[in-house]
C-alpha positions in Angstrom: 84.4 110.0 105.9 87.0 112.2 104.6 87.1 112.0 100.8 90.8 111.8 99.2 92.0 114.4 97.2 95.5 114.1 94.9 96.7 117.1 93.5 99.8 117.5 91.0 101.4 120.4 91.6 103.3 121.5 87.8 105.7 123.5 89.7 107.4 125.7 86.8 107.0 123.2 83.9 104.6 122.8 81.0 104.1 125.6 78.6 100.7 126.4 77.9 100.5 123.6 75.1 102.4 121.2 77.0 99.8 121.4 79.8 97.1 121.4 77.3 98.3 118.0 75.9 99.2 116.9 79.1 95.9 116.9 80.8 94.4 115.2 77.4 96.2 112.1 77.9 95.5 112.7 81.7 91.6 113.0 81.2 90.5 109.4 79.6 92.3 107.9 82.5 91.1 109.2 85.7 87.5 109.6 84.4 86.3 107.0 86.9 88.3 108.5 90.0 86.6 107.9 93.1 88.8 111.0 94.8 89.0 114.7 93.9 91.5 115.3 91.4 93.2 119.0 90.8 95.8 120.2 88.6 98.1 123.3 89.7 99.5 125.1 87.0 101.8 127.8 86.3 99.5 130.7 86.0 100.2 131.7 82.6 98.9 127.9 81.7 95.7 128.7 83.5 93.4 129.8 80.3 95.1 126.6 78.2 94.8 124.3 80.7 91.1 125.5 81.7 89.7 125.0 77.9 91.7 121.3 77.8 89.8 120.4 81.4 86.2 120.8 79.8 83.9 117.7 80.0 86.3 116.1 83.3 86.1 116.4 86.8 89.8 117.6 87.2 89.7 120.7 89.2 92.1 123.8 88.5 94.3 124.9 90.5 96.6 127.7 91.1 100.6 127.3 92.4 100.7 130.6 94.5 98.1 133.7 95.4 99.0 137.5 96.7 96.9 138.6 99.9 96.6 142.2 98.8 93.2 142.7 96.0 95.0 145.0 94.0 98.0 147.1 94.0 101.5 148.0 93.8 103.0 144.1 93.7 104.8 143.5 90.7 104.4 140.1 89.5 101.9 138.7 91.9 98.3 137.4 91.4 95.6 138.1 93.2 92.5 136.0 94.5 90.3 137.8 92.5 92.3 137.3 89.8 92.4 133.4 90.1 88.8 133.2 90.2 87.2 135.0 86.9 89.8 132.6 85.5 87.9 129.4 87.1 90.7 128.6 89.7 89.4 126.8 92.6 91.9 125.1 94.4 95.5 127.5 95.6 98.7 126.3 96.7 100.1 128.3 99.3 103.5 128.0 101.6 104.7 125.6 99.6 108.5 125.1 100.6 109.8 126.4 97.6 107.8 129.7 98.2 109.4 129.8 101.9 113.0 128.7 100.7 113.2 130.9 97.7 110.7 133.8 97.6 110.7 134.5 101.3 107.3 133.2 102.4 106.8 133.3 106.0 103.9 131.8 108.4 102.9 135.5 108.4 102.1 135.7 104.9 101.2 132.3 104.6 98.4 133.2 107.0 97.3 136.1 104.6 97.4 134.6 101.9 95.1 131.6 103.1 92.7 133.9 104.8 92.7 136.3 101.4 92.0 133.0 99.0 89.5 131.7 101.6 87.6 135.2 101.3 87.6 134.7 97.4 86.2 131.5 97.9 89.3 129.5 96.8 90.0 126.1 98.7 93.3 126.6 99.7 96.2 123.7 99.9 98.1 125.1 103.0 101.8 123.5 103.1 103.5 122.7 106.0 106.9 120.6 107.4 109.8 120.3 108.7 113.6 120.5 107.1 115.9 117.3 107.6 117.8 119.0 110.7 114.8 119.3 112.3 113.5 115.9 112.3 116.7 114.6 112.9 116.9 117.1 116.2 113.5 115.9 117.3 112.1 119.2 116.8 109.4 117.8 114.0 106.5 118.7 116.4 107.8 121.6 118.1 108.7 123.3 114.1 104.6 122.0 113.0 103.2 123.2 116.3 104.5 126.5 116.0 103.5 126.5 112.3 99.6 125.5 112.9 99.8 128.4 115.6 100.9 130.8 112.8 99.8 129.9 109.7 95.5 129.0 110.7 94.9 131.7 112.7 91.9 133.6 112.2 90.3 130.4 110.1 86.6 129.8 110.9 85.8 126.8 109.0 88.5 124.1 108.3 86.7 122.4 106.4 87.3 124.4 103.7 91.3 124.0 103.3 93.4 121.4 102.5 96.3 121.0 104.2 99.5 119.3 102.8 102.3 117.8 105.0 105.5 118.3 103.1 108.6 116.7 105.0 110.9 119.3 103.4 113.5 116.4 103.3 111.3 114.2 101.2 110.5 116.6 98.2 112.4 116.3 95.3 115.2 114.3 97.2 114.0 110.4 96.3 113.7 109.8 100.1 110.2 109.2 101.4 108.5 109.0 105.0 107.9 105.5 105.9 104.3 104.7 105.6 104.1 104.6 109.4 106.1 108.1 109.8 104.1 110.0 107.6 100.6 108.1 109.0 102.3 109.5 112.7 103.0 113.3 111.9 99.8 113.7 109.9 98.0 112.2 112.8 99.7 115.0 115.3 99.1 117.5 113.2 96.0 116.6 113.2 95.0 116.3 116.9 97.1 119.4 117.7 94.5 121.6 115.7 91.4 120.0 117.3 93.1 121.2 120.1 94.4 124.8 119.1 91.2 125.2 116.7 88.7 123.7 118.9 84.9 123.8 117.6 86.2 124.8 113.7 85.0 121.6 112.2 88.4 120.3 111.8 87.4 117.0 111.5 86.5 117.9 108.2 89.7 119.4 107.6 91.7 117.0 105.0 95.0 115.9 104.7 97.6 115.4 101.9 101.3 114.1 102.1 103.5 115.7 99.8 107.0 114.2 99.9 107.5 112.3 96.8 104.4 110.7 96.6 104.6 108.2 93.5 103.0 105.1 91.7 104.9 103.1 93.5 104.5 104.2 97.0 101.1 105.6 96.6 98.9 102.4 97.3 101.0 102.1 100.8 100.3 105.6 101.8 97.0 106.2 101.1 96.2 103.0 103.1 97.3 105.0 106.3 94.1 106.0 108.3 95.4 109.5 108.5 96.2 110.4 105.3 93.5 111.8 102.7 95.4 112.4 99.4 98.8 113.3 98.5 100.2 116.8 97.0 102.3 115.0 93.9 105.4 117.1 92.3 107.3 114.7 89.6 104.9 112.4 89.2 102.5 114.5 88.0 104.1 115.7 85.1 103.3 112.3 83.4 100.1 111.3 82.5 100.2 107.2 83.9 102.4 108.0 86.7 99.7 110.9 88.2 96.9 108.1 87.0 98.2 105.3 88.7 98.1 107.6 92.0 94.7 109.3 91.4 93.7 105.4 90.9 95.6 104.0 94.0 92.7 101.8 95.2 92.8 99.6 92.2 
């Protein structure tokens, strides 16, 4: 059995009190969670948010992690960095990063292998844009991503990956519970069978388009699906509790 995992993922809200008080009011309510629960922060909200998670189970995460150790990269983090800071889990790829900052499966793959070497768990994000699925080129685009972005992994069961139809986030639209169930499922069997003998049967996971109290009960019913990677919804203290607590 694959244990569930919900992660919020802050984006670039919360000032360091915010998050503070935030995951106060989050604590009392998911202290009987039967799934992993992780909060990824902005980094300057890491030492704030740390302090505020002592006596819980929440997990910290981290929204974004450099390949390099050290150097010349103004404004990055690096692994090492994350971890004297008590960082565990690491968002990497998200769509955002690729849309925005440039982020290709190429460094995606570095930065995975880099946080992986730290001992990070890494929340590898992956999906398809809205012209894509609509061109019937959703498995062609992920195919071509778990080629890229994996390679070199020894041991999957220590990533998480999150399937992010790129037309879901932020948008209000969601995959059906039987289209997200589908893709996760390809994804998948296509890295048993590109990753063969990797333990990726341990592998988990997560959908992350617009995962929400509402929806989350009929999603994380789906055989295929181990937790969700929640944007909005997270910023709210009920809203991320009622989907940390989807099976009561």
């Amino acid at each position: 059995m694959r244990k569930p995992i919900i992660a919020g993922n802050w984006k670039m809200n919360n000032t360091a009190s915010e998050g503070a008080a935030l995951v106060s009011a989050l604590k009392p309510l998911v202290k009987d969670a039967k799934c992993d629960v992780v909060v990824c922060v902005p980094a300057i909200d890491i030492p704030a948010v740390k302090k505020a998670l002592r006596g819980s189970k929440i997990k910290l995460g981290a929204q974004n992690v450099h390949y390099a150790e050290k150097g010349a990269f103004t404004g990055e983090i690096s692994a090492d960095m994350l971890k004297e800071y008590g960082v565990q889990y690491v968002i990497i790829g998200h769509s955002e990063r690729r849309q925005y900052f440039g982020e290709t499966d190429e460094t995606v793959n570095k930065r995975t292998l880099a946080a992986l070497a730290a001992g990070l768990t890494p929340i590898v994000c992956i999906g398809e844009s809205l012209e894509e699925r609509e061109g019937g080129l959703t498995e062609k685009v992920l195919s071509a991503q778990i080629e890229k972005d994996f390679a070199g992994i020894d041991d999957f069961s220590k990533i998480v990956v999150a399937y992010e139809p790129i037309w879901a986030i932020g948008t209000g639209r969601t995959a059906t519970d039987e289209q997200a169930n589908e893709t996760i499922g390809f994804i998948r069997k296509r890295m048993k069978k590109v990753y063969a003998g990797k333990r990726v049967g341990k592998m988990r996971i997560q959908y992350g388009g617009s995962m929400n109290a509402k929806n989350c009960k009929g999603l994380m019913a789906q055989p295929e699906i181990d937790g969700g990677l929640i944007g909005g919804a997270s910023l709210k203290a009920a809203d991320f509790a009622a989907i940390v607590n989807f099976d009561k």
